[in-house]
C-alpha positions in Angstrom: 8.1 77.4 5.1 6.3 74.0 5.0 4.5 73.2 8.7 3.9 69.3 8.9 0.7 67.7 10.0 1.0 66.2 13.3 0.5 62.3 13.2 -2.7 62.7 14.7 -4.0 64.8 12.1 -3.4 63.1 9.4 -4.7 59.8 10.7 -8.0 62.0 11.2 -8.0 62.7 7.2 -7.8 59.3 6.5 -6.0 57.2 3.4 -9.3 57.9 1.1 -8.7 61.6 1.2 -5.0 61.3 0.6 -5.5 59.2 -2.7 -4.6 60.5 -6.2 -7.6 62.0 -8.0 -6.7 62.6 -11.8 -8.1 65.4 -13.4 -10.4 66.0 -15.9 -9.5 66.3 -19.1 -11.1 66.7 -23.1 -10.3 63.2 -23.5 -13.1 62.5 -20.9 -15.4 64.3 -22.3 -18.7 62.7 -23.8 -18.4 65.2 -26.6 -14.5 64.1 -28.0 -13.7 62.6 -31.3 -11.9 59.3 -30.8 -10.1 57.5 -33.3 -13.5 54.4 -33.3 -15.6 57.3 -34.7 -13.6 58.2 -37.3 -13.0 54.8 -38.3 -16.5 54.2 -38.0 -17.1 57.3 -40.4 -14.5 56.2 -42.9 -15.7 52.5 -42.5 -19.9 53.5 -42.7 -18.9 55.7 -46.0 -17.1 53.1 -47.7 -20.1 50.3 -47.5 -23.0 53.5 -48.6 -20.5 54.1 -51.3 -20.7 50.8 -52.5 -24.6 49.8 -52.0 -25.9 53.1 -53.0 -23.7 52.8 -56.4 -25.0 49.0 -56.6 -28.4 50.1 -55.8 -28.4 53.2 -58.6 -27.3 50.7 -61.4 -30.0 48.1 -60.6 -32.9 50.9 -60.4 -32.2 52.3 -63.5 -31.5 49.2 -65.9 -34.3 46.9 -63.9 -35.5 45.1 -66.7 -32.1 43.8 -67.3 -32.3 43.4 -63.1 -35.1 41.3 -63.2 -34.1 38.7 -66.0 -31.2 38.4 -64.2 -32.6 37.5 -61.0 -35.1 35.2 -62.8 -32.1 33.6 -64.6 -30.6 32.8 -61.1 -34.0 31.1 -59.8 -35.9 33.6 -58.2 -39.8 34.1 -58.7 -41.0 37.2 -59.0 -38.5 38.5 -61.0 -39.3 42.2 -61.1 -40.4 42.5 -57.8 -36.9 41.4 -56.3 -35.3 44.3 -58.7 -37.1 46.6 -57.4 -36.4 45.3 -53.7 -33.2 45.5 -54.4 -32.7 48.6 -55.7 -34.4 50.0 -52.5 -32.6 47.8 -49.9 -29.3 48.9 -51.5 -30.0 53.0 -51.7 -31.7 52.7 -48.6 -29.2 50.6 -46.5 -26.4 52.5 -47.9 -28.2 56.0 -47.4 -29.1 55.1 -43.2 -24.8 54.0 -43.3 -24.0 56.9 -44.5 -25.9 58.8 -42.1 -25.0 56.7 -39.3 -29.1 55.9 -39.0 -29.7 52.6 -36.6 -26.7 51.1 -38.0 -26.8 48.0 -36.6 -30.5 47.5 -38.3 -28.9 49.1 -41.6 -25.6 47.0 -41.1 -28.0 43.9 -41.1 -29.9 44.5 -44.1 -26.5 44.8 -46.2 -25.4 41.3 -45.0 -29.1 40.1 -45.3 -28.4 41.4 -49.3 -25.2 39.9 -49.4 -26.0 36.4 -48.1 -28.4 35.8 -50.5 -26.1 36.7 -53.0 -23.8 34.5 -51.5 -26.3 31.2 -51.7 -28.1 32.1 -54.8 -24.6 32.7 -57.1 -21.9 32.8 -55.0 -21.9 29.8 -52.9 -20.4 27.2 -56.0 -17.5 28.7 -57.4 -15.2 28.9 -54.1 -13.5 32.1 -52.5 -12.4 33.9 -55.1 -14.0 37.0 -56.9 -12.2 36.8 -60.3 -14.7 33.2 -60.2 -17.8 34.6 -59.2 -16.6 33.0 -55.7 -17.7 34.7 -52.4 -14.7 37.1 -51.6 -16.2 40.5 -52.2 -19.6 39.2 -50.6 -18.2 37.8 -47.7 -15.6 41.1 -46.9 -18.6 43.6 -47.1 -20.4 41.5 -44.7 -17.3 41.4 -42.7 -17.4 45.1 -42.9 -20.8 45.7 -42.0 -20.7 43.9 -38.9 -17.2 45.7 -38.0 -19.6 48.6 -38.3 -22.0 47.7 -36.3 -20.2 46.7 -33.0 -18.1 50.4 -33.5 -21.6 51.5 -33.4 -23.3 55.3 -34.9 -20.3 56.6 -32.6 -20.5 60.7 -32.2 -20.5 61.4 -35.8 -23.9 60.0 -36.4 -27.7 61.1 -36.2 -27.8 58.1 -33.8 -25.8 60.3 -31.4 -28.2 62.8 -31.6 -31.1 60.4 -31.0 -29.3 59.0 -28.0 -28.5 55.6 -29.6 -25.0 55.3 -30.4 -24.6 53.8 -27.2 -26.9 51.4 -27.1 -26.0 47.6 -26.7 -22.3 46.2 -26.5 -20.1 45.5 -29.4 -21.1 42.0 -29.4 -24.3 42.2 -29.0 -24.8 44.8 -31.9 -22.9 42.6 -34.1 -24.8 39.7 -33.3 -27.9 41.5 -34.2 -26.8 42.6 -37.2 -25.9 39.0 -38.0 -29.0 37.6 -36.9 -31.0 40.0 -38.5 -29.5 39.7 -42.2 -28.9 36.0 -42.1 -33.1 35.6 -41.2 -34.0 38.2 -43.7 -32.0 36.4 -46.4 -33.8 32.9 -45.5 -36.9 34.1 -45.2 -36.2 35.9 -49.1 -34.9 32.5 -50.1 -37.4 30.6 -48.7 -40.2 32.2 -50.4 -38.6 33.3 -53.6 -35.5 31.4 -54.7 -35.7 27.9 -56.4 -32.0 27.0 -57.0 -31.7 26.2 -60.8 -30.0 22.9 -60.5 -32.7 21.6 -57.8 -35.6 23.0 -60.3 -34.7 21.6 -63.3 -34.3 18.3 -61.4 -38.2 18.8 -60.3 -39.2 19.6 -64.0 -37.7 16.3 -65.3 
């Protein structure tokens, strides 16, 4: 048998205790795996994959590295192979790992904006042209990667950073970041053919 409250009783509980209070469940939880840190794995994997294999070929052919780069205007030929090679395999390693991604995030779009104004920039959108399709989706990527952040399934969840910063604000990082490291590179190292030969004549 169910005794009501008097009236006066239950104005003496108040509305605040008589409010719905879900409870908790895994979902809650600090420690659940939600669909951004898988994407984020999946996502972080896919760009390692791809600079670390970049980053392998150019170590172990960098002669052929260098003469390109010094083909394309840039001083120091051999010096920017071996830069290269290192960015690349280490970029893609601290990805893979999930390692201050929005700092390893911008050092993959610092790499591809150069490539995109030393060889890219000319020959329009598409790949199949040497066009700036390929460089301008893995930048896209990158900075996808870096607003979903380490997430759980990084070592920067176990250094306490995966939640550091908003989405926006790591992505604008990573953007600012990559885009001044690539000028700075360009500034000091790249002469564009067309504007050298013009200074030789």
């Amino acid at each position: 048998m169910v005794v009501p409250l008097p009236a006066s009783r239950l104005a003496s509980l108040g509305a605040g205790s008589l409010r719905y209070r879900a409870p908790m469940t895994s979902s809650t939880s600090d420690t659940s795996i939600t669909a951004g840190d898988v994407a984020g794995v999946i996502l972080r994997a896919a760009l390692a994959g791809t600079m670390i294999a970049h980053g392998v070929r150019h170590a172990r052919t960098l002669e052929g590295t260098a003469g390109w780069f010094g083909s394309i205007g840039f001083d120091k030929p051999e010096l920017q192979a071996k830069a290269s090679a290192a960015v690349e395999i280490g970029s893609g390693a601290a990805l893979a790992l999930g390692l201050a991604t929005p700092l390893s995030a911008s050092a993959v779009v610092g790499t591809m904006s150069v490539a995109y104004m030393s060889v890219h920039r000319p020959n329009g959108y598409f790949v199949i042209k040497e066009g700036w399709e390929y460089v301008g989706f893995i930048s896209a990527a990158s900075l996808a990667a870096s607003a979903l952040g380490g997430g759980r399934l990084s070592v920067d969840r176990l250094l306490g950073l995966h939640t550091a910063g908003t989405p926006l604000t790591r992505a604008a990082v990573t953007a600012a970041v990559g885009v001044a490291g690539a000028a700075v590179q360009l500034a000091l190292f790249w002469r564009s053919p067309g504007r050298a030969s013009r200074q030789g004549a």
